[in-house]
PQR file of N, CA, C, O and H, with PARSE charges and radii, in Angstrom:
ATOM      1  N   UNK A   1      28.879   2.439   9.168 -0.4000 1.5000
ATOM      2  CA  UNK A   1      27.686   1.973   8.482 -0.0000 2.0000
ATOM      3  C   UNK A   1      26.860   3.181   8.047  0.5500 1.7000
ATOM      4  O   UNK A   1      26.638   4.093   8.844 -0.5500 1.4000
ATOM      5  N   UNK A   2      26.489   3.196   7.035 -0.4000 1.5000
ATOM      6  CA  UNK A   2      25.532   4.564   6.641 -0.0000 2.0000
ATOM      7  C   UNK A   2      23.999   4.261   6.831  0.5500 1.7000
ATOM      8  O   UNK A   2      23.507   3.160   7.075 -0.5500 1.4000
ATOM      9  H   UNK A   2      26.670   2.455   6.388  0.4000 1.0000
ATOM     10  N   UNK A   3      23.411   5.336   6.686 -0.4000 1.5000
ATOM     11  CA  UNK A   3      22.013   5.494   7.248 -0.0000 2.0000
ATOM     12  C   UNK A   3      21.169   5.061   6.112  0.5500 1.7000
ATOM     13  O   UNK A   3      21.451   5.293   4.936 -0.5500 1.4000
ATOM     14  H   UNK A   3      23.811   6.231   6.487  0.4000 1.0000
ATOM     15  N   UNK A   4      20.039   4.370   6.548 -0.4000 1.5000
ATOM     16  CA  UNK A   4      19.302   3.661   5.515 -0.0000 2.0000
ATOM     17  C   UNK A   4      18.289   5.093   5.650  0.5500 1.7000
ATOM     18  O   UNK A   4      17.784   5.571   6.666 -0.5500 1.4000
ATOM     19  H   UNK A   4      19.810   4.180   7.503  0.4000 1.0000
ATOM     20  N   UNK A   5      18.215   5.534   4.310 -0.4000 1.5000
ATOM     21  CA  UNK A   5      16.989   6.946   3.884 -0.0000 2.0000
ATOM     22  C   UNK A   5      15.653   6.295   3.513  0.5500 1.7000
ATOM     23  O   UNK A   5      15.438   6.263   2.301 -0.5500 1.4000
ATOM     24  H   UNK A   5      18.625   5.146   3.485  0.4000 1.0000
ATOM     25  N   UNK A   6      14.560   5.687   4.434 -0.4000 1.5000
ATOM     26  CA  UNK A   6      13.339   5.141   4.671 -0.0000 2.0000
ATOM     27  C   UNK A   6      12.282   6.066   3.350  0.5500 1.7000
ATOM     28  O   UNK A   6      11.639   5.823   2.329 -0.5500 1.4000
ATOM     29  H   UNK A   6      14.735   5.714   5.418  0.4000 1.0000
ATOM     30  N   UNK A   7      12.721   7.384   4.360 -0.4000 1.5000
ATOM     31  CA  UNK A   7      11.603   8.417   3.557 -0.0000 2.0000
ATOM     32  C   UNK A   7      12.174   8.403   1.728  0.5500 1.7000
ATOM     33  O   UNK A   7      11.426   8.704   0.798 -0.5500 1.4000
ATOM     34  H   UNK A   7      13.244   7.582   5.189  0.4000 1.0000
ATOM     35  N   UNK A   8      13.124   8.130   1.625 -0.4000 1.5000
ATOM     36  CA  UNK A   8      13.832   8.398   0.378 -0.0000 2.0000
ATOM     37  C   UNK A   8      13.076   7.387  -0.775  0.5500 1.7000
ATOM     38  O   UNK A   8      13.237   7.439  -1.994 -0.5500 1.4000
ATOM     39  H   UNK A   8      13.732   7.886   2.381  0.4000 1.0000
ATOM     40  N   UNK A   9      12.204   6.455  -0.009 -0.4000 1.5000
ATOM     41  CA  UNK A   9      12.338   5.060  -0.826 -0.0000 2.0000
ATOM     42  C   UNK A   9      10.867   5.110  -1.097  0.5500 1.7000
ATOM     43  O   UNK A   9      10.193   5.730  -0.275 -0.5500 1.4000
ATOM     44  H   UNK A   9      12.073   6.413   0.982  0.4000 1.0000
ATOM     45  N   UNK A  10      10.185   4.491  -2.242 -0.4000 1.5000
ATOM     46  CA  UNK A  10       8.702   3.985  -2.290 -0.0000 2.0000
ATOM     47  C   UNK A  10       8.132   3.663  -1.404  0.5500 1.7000
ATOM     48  O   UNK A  10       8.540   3.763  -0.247 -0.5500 1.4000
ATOM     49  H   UNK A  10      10.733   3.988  -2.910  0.4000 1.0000
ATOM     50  N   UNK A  11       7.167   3.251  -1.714 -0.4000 1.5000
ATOM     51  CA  UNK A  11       6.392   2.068  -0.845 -0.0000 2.0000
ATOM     52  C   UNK A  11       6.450   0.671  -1.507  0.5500 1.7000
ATOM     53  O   UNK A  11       5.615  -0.064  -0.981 -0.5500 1.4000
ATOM     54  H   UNK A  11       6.836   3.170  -2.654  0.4000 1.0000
ATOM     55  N   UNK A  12       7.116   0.094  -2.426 -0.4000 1.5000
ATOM     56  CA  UNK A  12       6.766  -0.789  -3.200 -0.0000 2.0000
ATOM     57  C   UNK A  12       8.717  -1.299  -2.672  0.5500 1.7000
ATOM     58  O   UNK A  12       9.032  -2.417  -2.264 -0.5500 1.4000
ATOM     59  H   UNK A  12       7.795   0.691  -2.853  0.4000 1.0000
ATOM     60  N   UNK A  13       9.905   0.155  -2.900 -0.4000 1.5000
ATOM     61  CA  UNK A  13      11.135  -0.129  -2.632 -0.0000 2.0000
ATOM     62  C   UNK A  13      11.500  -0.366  -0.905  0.5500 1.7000
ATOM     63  O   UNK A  13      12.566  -0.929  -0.654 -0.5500 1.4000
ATOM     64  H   UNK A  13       9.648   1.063  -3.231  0.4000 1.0000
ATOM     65  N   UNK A  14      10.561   0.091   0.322 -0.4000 1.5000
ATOM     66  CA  UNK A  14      10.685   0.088   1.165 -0.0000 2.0000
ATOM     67  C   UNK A  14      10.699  -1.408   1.713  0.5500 1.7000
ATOM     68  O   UNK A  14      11.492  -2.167   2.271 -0.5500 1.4000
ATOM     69  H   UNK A  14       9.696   0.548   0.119  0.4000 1.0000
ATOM     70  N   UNK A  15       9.035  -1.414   1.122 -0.4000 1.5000
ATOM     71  CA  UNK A  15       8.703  -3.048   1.252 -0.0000 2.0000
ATOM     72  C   UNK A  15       9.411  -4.017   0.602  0.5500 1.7000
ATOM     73  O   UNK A  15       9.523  -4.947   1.401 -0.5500 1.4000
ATOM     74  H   UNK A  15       8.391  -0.797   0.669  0.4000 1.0000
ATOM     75  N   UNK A  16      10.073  -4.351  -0.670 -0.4000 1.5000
ATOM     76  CA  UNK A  16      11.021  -4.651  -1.385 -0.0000 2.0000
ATOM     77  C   UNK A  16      12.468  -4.738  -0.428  0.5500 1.7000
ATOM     78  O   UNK A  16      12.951  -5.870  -0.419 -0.5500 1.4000
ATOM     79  H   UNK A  16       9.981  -3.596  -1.319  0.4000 1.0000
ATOM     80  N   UNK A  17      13.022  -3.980   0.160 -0.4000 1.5000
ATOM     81  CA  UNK A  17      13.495  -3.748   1.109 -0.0000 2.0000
ATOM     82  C   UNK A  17      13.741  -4.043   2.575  0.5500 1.7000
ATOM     83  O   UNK A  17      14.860  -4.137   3.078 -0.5500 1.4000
ATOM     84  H   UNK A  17      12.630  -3.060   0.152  0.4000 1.0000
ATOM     85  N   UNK A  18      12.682  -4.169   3.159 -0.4000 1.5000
ATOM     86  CA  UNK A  18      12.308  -4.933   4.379 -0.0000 2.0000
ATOM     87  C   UNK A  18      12.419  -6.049   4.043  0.5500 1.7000
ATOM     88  O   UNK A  18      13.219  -6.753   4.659 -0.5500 1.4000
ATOM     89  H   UNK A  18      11.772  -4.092   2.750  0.4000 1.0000
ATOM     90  N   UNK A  19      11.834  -6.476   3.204 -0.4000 1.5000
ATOM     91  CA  UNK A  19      11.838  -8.122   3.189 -0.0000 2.0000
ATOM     92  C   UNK A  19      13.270  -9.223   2.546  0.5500 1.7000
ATOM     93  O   UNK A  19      13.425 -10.444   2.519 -0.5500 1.4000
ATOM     94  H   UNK A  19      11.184  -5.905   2.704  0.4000 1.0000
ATOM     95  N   UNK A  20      14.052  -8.137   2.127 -0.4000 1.5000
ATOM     96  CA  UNK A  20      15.582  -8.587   1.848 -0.0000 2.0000
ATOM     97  C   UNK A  20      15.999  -8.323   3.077  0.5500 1.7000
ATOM     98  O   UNK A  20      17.113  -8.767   3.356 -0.5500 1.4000
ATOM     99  H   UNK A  20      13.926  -7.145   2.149  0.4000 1.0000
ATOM    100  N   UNK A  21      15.314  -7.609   4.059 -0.4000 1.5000
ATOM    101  CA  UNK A  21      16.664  -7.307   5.456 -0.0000 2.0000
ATOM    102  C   UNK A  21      15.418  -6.960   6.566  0.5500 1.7000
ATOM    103  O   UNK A  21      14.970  -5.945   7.099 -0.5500 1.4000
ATOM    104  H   UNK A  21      14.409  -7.249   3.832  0.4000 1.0000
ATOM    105  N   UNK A  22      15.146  -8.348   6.587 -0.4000 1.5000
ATOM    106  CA  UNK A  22      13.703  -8.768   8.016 -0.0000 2.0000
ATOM    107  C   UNK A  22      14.246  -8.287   9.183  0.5500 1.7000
ATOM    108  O   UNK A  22      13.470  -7.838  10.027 -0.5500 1.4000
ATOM    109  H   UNK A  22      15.510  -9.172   6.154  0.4000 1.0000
ATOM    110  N   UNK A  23      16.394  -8.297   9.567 -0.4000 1.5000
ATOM    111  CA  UNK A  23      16.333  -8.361  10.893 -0.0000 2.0000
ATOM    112  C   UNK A  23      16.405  -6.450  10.990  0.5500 1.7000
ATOM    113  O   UNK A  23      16.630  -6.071  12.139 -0.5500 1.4000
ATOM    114  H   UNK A  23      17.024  -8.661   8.881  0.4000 1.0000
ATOM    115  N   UNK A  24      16.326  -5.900  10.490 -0.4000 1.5000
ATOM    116  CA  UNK A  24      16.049  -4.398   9.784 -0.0000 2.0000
ATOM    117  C   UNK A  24      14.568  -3.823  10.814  0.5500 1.7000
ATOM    118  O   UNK A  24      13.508  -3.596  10.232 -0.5500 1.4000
ATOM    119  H   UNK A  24      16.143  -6.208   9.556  0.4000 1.0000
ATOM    120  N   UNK A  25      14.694  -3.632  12.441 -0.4000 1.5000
ATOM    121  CA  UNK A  25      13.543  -3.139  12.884 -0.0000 2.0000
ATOM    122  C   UNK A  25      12.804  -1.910  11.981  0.5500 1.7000
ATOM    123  O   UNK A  25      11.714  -1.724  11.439 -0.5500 1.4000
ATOM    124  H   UNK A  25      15.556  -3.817  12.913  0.4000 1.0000
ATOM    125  N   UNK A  26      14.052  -1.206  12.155 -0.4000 1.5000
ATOM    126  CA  UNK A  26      13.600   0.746  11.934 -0.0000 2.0000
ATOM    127  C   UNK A  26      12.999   0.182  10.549  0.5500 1.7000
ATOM    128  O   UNK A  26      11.784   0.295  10.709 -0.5500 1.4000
ATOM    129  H   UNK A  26      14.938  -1.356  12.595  0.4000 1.0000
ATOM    130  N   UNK A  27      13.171  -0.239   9.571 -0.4000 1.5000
ATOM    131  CA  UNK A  27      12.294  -0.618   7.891 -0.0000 2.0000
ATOM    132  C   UNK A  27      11.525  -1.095   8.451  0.5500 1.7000
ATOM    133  O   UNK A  27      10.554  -0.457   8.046 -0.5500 1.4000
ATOM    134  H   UNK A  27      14.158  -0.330   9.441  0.4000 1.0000
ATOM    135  N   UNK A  28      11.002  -2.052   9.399 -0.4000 1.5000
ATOM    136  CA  UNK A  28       9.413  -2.721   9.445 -0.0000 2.0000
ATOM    137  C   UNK A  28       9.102  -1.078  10.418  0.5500 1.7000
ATOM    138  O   UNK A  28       7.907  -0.796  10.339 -0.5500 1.4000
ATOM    139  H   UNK A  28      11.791  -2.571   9.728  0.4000 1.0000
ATOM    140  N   UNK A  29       9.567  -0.476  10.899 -0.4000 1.5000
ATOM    141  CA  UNK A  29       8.462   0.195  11.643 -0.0000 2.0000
ATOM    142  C   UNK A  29       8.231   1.689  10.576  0.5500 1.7000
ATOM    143  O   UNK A  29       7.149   2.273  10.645 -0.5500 1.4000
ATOM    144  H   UNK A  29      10.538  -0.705  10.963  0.4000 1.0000
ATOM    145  N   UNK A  30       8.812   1.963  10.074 -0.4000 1.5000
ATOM    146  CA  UNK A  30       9.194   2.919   9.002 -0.0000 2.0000
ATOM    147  C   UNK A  30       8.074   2.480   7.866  0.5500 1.7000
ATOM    148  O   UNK A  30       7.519   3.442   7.335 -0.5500 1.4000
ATOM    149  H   UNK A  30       9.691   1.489  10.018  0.4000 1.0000
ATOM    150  N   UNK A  31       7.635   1.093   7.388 -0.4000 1.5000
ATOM    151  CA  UNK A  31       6.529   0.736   6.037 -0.0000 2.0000
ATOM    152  C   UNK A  31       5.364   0.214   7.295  0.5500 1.7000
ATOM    153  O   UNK A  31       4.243  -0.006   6.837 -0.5500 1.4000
ATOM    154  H   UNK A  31       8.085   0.312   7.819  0.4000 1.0000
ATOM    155  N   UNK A  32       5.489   0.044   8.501 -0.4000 1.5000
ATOM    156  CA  UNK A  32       4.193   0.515   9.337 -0.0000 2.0000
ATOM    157  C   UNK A  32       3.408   1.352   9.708  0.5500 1.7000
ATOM    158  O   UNK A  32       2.198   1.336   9.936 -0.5500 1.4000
ATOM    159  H   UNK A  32       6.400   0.223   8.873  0.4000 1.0000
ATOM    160  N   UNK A  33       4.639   2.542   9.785 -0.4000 1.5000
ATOM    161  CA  UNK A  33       4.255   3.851   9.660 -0.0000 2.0000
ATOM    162  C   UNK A  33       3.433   4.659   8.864  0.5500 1.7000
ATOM    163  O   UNK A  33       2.378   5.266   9.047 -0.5500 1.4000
ATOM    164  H   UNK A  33       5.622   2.555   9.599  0.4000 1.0000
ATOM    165  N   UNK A  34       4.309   4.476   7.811 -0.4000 1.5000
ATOM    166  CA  UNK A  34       3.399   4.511   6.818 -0.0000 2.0000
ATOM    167  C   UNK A  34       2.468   3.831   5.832  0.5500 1.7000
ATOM    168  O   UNK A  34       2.129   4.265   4.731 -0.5500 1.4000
ATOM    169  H   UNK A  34       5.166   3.983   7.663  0.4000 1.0000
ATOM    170  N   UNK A  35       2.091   2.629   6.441 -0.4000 1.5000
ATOM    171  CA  UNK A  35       0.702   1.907   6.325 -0.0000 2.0000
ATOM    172  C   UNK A  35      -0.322   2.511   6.938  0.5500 1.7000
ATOM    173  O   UNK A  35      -1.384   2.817   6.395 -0.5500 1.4000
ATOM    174  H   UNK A  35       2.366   2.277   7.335  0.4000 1.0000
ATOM    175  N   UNK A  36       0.087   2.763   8.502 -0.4000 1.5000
ATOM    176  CA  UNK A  36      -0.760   3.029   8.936 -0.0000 2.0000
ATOM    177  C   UNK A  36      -1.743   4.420   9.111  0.5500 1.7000
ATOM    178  O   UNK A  36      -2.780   4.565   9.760 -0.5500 1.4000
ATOM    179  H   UNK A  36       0.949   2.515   8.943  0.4000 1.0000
ATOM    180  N   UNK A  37      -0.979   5.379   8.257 -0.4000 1.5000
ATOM    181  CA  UNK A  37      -1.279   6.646   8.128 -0.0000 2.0000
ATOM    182  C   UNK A  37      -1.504   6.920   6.945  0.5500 1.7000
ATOM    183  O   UNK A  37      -1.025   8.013   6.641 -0.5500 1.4000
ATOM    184  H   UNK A  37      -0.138   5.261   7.730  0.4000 1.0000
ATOM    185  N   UNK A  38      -2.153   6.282   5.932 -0.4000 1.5000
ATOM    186  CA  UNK A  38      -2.598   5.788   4.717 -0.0000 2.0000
ATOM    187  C   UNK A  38      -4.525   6.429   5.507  0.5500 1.7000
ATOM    188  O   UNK A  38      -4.902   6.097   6.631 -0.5500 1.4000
ATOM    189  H   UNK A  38      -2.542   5.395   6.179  0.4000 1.0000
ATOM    190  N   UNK A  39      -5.207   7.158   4.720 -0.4000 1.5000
ATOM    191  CA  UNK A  39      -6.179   7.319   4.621 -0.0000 2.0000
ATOM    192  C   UNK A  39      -7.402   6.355   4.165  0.5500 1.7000
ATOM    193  O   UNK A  39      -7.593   6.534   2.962 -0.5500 1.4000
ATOM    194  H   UNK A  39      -4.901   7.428   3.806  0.4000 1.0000
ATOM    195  N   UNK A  40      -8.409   5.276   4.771 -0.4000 1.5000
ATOM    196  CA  UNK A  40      -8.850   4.757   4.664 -0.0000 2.0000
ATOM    197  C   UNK A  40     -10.478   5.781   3.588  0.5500 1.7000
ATOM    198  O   UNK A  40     -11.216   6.710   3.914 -0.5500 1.4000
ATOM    199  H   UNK A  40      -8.254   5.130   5.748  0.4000 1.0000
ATOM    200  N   UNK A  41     -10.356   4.929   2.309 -0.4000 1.5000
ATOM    201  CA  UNK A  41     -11.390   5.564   1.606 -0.0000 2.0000
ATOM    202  C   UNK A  41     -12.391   5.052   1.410  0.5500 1.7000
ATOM    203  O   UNK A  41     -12.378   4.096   0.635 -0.5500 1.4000
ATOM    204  H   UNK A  41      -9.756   4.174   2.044  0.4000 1.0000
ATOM    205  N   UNK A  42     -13.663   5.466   2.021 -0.4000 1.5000
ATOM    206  CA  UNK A  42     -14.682   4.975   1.824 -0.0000 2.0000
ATOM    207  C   UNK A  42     -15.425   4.643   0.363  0.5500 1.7000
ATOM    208  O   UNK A  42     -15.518   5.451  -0.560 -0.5500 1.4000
ATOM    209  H   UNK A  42     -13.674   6.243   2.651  0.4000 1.0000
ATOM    210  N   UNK A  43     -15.827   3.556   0.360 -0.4000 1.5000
ATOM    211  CA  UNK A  43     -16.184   3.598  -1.263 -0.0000 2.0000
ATOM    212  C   UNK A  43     -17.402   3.553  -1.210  0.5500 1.7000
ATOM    213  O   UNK A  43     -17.708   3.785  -2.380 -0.5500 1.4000
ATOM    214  H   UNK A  43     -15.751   2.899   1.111  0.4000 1.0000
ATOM    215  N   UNK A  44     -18.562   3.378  -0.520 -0.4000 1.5000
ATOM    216  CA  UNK A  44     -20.229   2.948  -0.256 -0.0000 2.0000
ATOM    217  C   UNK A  44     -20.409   2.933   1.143  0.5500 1.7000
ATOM    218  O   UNK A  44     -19.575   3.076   2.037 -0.5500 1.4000
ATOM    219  H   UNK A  44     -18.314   3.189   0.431  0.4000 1.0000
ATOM    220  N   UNK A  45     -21.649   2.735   1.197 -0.4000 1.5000
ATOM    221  CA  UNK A  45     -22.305   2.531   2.041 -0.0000 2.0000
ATOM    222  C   UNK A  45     -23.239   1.324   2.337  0.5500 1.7000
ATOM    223  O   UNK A  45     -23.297   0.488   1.436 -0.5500 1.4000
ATOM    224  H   UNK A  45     -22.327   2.619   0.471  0.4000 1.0000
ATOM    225  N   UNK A  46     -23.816   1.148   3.207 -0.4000 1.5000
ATOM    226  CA  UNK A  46     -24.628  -0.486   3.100 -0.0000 2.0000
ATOM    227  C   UNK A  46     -26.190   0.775   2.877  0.5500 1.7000
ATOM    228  O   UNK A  46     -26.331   1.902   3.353 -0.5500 1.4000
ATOM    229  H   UNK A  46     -23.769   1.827   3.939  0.4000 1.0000
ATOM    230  N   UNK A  47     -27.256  -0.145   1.853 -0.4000 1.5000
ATOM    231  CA  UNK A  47     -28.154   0.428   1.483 -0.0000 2.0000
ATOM    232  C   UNK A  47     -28.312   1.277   0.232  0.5500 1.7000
ATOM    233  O   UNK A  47     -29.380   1.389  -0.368 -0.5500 1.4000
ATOM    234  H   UNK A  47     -27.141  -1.061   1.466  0.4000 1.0000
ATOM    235  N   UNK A  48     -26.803   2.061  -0.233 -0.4000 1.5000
ATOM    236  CA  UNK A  48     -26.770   2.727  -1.355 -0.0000 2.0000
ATOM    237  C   UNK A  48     -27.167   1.680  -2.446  0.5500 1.7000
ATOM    238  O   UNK A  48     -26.732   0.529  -2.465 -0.5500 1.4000
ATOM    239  H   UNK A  48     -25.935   1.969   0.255  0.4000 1.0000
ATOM    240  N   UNK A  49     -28.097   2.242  -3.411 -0.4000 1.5000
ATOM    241  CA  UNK A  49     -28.607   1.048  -4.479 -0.0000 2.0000
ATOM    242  C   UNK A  49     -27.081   0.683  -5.706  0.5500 1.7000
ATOM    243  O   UNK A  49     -26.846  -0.411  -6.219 -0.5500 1.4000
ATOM    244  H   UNK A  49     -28.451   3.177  -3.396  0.4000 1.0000
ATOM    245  N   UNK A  50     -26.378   1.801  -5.871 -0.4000 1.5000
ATOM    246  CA  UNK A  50     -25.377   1.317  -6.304 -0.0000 2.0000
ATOM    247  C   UNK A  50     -24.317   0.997  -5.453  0.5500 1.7000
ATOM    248  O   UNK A  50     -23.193   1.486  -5.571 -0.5500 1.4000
ATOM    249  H   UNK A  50     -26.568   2.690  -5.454  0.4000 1.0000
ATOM    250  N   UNK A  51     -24.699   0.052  -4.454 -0.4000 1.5000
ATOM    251  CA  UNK A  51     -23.225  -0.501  -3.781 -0.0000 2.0000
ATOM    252  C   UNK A  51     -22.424  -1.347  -4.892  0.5500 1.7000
ATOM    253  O   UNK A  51     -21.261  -1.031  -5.142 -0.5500 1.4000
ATOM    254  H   UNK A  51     -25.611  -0.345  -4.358  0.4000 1.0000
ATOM    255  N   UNK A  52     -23.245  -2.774  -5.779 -0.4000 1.5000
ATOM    256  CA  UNK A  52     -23.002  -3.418  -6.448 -0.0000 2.0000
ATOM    257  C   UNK A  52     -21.701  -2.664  -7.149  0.5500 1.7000
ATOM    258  O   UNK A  52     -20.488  -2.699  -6.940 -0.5500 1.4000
ATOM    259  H   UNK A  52     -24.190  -3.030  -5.576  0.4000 1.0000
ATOM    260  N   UNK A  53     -22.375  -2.116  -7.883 -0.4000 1.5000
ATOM    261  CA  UNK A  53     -21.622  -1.242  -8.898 -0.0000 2.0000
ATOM    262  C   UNK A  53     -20.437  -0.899  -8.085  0.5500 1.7000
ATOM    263  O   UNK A  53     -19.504  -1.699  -8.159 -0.5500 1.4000
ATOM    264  H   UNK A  53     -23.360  -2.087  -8.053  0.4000 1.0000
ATOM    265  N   UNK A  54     -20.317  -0.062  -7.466 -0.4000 1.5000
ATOM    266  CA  UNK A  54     -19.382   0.853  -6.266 -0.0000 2.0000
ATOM    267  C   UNK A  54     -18.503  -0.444  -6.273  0.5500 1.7000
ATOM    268  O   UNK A  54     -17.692  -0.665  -7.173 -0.5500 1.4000
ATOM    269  H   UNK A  54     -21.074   0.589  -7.405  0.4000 1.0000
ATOM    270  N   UNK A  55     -18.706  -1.258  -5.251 -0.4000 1.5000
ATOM    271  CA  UNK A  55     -17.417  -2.702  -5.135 -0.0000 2.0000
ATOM    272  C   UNK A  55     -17.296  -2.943  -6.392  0.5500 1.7000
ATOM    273  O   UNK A  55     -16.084  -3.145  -6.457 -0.5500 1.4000
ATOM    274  H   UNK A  55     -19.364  -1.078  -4.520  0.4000 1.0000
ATOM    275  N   UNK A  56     -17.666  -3.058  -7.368 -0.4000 1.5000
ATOM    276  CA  UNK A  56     -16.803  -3.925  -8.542 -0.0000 2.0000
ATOM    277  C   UNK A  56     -15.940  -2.897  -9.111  0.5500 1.7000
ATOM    278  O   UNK A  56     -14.899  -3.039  -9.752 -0.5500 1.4000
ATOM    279  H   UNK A  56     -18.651  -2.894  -7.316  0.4000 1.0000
ATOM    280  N   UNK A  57     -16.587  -1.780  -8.746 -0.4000 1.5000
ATOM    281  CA  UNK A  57     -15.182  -0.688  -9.557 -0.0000 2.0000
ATOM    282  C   UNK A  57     -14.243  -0.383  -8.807  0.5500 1.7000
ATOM    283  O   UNK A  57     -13.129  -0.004  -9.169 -0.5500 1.4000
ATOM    284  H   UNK A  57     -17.433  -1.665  -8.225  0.4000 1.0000
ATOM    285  N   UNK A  58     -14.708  -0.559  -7.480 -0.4000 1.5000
ATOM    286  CA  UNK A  58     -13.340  -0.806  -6.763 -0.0000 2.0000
ATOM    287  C   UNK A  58     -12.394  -1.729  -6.676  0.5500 1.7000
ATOM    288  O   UNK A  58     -11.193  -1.472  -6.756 -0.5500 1.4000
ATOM    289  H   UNK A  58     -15.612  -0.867  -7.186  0.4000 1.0000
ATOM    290  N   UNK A  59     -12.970  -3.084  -6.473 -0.4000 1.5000
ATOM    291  CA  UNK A  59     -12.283  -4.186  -7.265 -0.0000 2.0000
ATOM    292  C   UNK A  59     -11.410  -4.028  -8.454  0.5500 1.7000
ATOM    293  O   UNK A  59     -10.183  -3.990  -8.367 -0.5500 1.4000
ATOM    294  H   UNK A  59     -13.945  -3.293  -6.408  0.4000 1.0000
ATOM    295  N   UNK A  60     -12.234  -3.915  -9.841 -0.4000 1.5000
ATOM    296  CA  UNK A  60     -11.346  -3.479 -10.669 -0.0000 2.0000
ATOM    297  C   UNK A  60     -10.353  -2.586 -11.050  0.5500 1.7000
ATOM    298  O   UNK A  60      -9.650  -2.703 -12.054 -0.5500 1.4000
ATOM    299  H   UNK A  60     -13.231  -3.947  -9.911  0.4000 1.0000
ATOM    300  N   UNK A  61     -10.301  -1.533 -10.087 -0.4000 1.5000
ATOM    301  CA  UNK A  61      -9.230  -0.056 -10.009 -0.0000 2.0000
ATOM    302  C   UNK A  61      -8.016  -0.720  -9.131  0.5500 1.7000
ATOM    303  O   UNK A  61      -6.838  -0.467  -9.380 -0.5500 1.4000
ATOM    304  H   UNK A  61     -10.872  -1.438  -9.272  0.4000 1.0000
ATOM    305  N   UNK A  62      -8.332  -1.390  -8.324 -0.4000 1.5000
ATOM    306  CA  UNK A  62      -7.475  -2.203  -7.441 -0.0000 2.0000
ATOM    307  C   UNK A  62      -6.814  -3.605  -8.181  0.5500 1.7000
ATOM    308  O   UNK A  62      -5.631  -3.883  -7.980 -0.5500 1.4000
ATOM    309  H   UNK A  62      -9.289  -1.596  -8.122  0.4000 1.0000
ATOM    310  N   UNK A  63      -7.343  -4.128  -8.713 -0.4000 1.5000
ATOM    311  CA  UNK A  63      -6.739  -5.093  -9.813 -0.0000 2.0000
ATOM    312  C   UNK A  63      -5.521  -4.075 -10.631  0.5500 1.7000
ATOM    313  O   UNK A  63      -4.291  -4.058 -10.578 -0.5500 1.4000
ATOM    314  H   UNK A  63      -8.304  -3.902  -8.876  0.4000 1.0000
ATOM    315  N   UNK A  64      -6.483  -3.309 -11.349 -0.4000 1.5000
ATOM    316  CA  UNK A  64      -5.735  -2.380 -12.379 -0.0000 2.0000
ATOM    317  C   UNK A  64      -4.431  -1.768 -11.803  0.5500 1.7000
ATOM    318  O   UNK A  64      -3.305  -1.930 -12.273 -0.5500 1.4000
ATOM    319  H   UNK A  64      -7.482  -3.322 -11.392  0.4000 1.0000
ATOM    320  N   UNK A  65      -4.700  -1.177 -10.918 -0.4000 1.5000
ATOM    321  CA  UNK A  65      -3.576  -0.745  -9.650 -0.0000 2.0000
ATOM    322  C   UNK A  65      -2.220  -1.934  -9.610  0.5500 1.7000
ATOM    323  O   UNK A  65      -1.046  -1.699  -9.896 -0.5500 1.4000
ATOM    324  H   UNK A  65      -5.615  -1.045 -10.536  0.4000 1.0000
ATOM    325  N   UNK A  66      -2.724  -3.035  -9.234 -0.4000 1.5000
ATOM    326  CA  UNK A  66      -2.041  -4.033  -8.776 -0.0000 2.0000
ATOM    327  C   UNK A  66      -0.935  -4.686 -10.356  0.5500 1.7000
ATOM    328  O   UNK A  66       0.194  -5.153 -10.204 -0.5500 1.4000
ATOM    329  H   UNK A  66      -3.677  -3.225  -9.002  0.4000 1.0000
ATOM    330  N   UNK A  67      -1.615  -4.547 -11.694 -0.4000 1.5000
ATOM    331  CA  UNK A  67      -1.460  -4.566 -12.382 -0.0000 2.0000
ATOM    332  C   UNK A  67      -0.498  -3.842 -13.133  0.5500 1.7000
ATOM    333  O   UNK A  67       0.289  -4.402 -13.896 -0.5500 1.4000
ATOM    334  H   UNK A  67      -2.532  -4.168 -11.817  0.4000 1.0000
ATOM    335  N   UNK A  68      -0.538  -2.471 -12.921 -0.4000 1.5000
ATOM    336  CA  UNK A  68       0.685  -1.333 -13.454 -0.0000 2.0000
ATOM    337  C   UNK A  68       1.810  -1.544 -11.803  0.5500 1.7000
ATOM    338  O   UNK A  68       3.040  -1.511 -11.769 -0.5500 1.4000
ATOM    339  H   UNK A  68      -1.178  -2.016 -12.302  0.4000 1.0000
ATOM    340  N   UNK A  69       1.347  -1.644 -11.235 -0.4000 1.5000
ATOM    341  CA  UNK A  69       2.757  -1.691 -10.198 -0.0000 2.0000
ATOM    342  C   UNK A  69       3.584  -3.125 -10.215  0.5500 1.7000
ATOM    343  O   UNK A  69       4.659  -3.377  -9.671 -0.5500 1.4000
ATOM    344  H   UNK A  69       0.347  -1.670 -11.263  0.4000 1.0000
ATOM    345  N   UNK A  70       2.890  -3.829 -10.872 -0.4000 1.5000
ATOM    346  CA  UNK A  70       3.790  -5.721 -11.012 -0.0000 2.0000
ATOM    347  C   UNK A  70       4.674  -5.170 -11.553  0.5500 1.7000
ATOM    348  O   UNK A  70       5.792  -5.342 -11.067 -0.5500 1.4000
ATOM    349  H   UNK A  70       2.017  -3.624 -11.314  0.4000 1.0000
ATOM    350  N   UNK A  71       4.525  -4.180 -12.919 -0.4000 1.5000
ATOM    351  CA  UNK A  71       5.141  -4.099 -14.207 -0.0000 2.0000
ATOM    352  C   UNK A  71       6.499  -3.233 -13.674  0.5500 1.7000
ATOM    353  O   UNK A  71       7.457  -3.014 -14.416 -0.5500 1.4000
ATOM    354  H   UNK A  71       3.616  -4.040 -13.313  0.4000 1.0000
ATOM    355  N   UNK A  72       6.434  -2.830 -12.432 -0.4000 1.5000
ATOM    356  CA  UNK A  72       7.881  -2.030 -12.084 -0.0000 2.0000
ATOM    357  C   UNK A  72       8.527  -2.800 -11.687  0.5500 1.7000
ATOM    358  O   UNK A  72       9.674  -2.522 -11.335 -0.5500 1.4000
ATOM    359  H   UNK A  72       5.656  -3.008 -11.829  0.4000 1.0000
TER
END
């Protein structure tokens, strides 16, 4: 059996991946891994007068995001 190359793969082909082959531990812990070491980015603060603003452009960059990666 040959070695499945985790690091070799996206994040979009990993996950793509895992979920064709659930009984696949090392792939769920391999797109956990690297979920979980994903840098959490702050976008605001509570009180900043442009929070409003701040969430909707995050919203929308994240739509937009979500949007060019369907298309692969």
């Amino acid at each position: 059996m040959s070695q499945v190359k985790y690091d070799a793969m996206s994040d979009r082909e990993l996950k793509r991946y895992f979920l064709e082959h659930r009984d696949d531990k090392a792939a769920l812990q391999a797109y956990l891994d690297r979920r979980r070491n994903r840098s959490s980015k702050i976008i605001t603060k509570v009180g900043d007068p442009d929070f409003d603003i701040k969430i909707q452009a995050a919203i929308r960059q994240q739509i937009q995001d979500y949007e060019s990666n369907k298309a692969i």
